[in-house]
N, C-alpha and C positions, 0 to 999 in steps of 0.2 A: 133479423136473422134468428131462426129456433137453433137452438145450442141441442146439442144432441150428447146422453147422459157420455162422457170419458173424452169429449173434444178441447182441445185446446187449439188459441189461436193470438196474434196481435190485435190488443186493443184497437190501436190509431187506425186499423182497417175500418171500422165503424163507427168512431167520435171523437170528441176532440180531448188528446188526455188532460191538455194543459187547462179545461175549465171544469167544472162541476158536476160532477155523475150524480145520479142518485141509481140504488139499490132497493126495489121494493122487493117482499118477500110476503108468502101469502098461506096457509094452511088449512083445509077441509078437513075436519076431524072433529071427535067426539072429548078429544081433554085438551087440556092448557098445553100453550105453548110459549118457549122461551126463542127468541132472538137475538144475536149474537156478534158483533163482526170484532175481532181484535188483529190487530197488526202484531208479528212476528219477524225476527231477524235474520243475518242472514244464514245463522246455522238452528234455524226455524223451530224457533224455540221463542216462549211469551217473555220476553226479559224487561220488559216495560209495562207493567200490569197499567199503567192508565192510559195504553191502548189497548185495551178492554172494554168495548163500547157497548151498553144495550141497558134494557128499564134501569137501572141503579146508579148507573156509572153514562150519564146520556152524550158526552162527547169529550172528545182527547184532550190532550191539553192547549192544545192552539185551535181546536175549532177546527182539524184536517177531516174529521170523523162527527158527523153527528149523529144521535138516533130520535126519531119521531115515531109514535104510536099512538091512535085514538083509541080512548079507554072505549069506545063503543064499540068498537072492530080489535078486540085483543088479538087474534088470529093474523093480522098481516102486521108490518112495518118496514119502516124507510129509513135507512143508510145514507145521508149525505156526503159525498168522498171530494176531496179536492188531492187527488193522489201527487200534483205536483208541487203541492205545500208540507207532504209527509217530511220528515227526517231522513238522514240516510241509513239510520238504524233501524230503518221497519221497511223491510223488503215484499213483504208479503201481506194481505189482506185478507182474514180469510170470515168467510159467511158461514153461518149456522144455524142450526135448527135443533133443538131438543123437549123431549118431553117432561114438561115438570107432574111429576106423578105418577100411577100408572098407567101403561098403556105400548104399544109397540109401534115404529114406521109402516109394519104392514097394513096397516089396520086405517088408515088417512085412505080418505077420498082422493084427496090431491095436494102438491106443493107445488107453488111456481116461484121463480127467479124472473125479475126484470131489470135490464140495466138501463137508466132512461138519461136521456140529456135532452137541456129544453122540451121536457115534456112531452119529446117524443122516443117512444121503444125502442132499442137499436139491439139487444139480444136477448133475449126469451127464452127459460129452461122450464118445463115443463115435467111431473115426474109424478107417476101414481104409489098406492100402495103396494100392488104388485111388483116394484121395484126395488123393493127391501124384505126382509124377513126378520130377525128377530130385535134388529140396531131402537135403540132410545135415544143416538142423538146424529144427528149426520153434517157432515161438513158440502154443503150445496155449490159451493162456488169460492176458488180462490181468482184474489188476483194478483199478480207478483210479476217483479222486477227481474227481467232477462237480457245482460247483454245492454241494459240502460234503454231498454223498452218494458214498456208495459202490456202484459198476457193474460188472457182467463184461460181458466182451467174449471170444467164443469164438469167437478168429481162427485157430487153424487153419492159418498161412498160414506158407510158408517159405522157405528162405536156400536156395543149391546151395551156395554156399562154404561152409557147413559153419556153426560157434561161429562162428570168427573175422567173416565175414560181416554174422553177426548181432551181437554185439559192437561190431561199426563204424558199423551202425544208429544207436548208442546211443552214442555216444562211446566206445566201450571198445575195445581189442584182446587180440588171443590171442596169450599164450607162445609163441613158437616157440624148434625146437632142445631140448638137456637143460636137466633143468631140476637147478637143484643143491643144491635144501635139502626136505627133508621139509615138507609142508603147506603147499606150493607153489599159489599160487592158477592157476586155468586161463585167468584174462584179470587184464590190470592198465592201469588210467588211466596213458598214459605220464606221464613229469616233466616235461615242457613243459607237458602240460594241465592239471596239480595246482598248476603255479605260477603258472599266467598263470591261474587261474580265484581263485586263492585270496593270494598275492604275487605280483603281476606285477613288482614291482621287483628279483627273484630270476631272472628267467624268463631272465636271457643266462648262469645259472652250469648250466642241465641241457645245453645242445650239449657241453662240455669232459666236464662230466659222464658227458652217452651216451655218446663216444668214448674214455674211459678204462676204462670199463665193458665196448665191444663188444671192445678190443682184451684184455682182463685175461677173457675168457667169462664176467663177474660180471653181465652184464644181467639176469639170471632170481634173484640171489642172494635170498637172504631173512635177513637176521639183525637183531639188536640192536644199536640203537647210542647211545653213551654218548658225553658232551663233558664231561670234568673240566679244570675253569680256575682258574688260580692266580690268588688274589686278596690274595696276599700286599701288601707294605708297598713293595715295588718294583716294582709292577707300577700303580704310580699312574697314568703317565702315560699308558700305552696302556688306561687306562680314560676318562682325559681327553679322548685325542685320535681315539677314535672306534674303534682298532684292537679292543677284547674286542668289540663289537657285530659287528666284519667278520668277525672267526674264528666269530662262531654263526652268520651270513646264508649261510656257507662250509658250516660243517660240515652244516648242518640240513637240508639238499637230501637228502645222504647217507643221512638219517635215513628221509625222505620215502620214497626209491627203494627202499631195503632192505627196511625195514618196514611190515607190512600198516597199523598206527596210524598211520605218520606221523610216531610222534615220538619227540624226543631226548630220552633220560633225561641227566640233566642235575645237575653236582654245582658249589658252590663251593671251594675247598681253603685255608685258611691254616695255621694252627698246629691246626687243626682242620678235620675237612669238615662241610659244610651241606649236603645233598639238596634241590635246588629240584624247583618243579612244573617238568613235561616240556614241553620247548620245541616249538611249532606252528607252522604255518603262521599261524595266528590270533594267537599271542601274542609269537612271536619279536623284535618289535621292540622290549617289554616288559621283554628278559628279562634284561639287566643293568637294574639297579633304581636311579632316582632317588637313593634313598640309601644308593649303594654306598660309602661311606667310613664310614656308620653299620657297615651289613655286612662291610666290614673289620677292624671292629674289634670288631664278634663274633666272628669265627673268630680272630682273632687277625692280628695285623703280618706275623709270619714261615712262611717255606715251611715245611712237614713232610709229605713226599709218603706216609707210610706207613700213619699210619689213614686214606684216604682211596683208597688201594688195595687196602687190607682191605675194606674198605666195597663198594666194588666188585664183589672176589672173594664175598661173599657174597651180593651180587644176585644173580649169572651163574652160580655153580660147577653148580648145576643146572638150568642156563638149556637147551631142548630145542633152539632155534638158537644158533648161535655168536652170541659179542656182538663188537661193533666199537667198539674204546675210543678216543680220541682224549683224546691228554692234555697240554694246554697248562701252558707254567710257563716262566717268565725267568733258569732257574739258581737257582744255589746251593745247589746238591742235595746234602744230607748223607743221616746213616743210609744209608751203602750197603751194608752186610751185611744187615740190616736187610731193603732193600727188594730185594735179591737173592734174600733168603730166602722172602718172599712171592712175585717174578716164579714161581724154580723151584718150587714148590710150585702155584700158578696154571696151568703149564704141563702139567697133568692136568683142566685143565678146558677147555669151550667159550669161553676169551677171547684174542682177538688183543688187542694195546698196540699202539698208534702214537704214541708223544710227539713232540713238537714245539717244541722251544725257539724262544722269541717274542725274537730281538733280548737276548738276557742274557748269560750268562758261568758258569763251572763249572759245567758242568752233573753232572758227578763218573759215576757210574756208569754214568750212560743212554746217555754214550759211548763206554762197552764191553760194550754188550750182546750185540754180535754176537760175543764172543771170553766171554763169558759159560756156564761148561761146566752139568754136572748135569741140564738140564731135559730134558723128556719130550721135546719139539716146542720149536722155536723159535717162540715167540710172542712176541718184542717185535720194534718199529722205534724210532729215534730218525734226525730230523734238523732243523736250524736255521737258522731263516731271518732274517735281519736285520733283513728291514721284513716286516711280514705284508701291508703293504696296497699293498707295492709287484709283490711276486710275481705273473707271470702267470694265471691261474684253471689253463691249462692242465698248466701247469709244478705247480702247487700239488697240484691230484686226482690227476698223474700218481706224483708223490710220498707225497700221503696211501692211495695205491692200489698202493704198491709191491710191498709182501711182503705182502698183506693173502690174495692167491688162490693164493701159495706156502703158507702155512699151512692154507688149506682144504684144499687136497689132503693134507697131510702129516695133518692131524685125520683127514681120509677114512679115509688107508691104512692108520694107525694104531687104526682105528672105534671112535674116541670120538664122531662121529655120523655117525649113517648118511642121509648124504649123497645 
């Protein structure tokens, strides 16, 4: 069937919705082109940036969405849909086209839309240059859930500001400036709108937040991020009095901005460590446990910071993004050759340390990390604070964000990643 540019209709008139579509998408032109498809809600808005499919970001999180492109044929690609394994939070599908660089839609030879099943055509949108004028990005084709049916819509219709433009449509905005990590996504839900939609009781720590971030050029960063917490036998009281809850309400934003999940990988530490489920938006007020004095007494009463930094190192050593460790603990840090011998060694991998003494005393080593010889890269921080819940937010991120964009560079120049 050729779709004609403003028609809408039911899918199921033409294929089967409950198996496999593919989306192919094709451009005649003289500059680069980007490819697009993201799922939208039902008050059509991007509130799930990893349904945001296309070169960077290549499919959803279950595999509902794929994207394919041969680097020979950069001008076309393929949208694999399986619309009846989607969520029931993404109502909408919708397809794009933009230009990266200059140049305008009037000015294209041609763009087509194909919806195929089994390898065979079932609707066709066809659209020249002559059907636009001054737009840099156009939305080609939705598909969306009506009434618990599935509909295209072959709107055709376009942005002049370009991605970003249309992004903003949708709640979402565009990267601007460099971007500083491999598999960088091309738009991202800021952190005011992930936390006021998802924890609004979070939503006063992303302002200190953005402005540690714009002044440090980490706004666009992308890494992993880790929160190891001492849950040793003297750390009783700030389990009591509220403080291990405020250090992950702290850390977890962190989590949120860096990475495309969202989330905090997340360890216990006593005389042993414990790997918990990864800290969310969704779960974080959860995430120290009713019966954490049971849990302490699984891992053990006393500190032992060193299988629990192994533990670590073996998450990350081949980690493709740098990871961002944050490492809480009240003193009395022993095994310092020990856990020396692990930092330097560590220090050939993608991980930054940031420790943090919560209000304790000897902290032994981690006070001389900076005078610390051997390692590749300086990759540790330490510093300690007396009350963790008396510290400013601003004062706190500017600190947790210290040496953290010193080390990226130095990982850069050094191309342990390429950056």
């Amino acid at each position: 069937m050729e779709a004609q540019r403003g028609m809408r209709d039911k899918l199921d008139k033409y294929l089967d919705v409950g198996q496999e579509i593919s989306v192919l998408m094709q451009v005649q032109g003289s500059v680069v082109y980007d490819f697009c498809c993201f799922g939208v809600d039902a008050a059509n808005k991007l509130s799930d940036e990893r349904y945001m499919v296309f070169y960077n970001q290549t499919r959803s999180p279950e595999g509902e969405i794929s994207f394919q492109q041969n680097s020979t044929q950069p001008a076309q690609a393929e949208f694999r849909c399986q619309l009846s394994r989607l969520p029931q939070n993404i109502d909408k599908l919708v397809f794009t086209v933009s230009i990266d660089g200059a140049g305008l839609m009037q000015d294209i030879v041609s763009h087509t839309l194909s919806i195929q099943q089994k390898n065979q055509t079932v609707i066709h949108l066809a659209l020249r240059g002559a059907d636009f004028q001054q737009e840099r990005a156009i939305i080609s084709m939705e598909l969306y859930r009506k009434e618990n049916l599935w509909r295209f819509a072959a709107l055709a219709s376009g942005f002049n500001g370009g991605l970003g433009d249309l992004l903003r449509s949708y709640g979402g905005e565009e990267l601007e400036g460099p971007v500083q990590q491999p598999s960088a996504p091309v738009s991202s839900i800021s952190l005011e709108k992930k936390l006021e939609k998802a924890a609004p009781k979070l939503l006063s720590l992303a302002k200190p937040i953005r402005i540690e971030l714009e002044k440090r050029n980490l706004l666009h960063c992308l890494a992993k991020v880790a929160l190891i917490l001492d849950i040793s036998g003297s750390m009783s009281e700030r389990y009591k009095n509220g403080t291990v809850q405020e250090i992950i309400n702290k850390v977890l934003p962190l989590a949120v901005q860096f990475d495309n999940d969202g989330n905090l990988d997340f360890w216990y530490y006593g005389t042993t460590p414990k790997r918990m489920p990864a800290v969310t938006l969704q779960n974080y007020q959860e995430a120290v446990p009713e019966n954490w004095k049971q849990l302490m007494k699984e891992v053990g009463g006393r500190n032992n910071e060193a299988p629990v930094i192994r533990e670590v190192i073996t998450e990350y050593k081949a980690s493709k993004l740098p990871a961002y460790v944050v490492f809480i603990t009240d003193g009395g840090v022993s095994s310092a050759k020990e856990i020396q011998n692990l930092l330097t060694d560590a220090s050939r991998y993608p991980i930054f340390w940031q420790f943090v003494g919560v209000g304790g005393a000897k902290y032994g080593i981690l006070e001389r990390l900076d005078s610390m010889e051997g390692r590749f890269v300086d990759n540790a921080n330490f510093f300690a604070l007396d009350d963790f819940r008396t510290v400013s937010n601003s004062e706190l991120y500017s600190r947790l964000l210290n040496e953290f964009p010193q080390w990226l560079q130095e990982i850069k120049r050094k191309g342990m990643l390429s950056l």
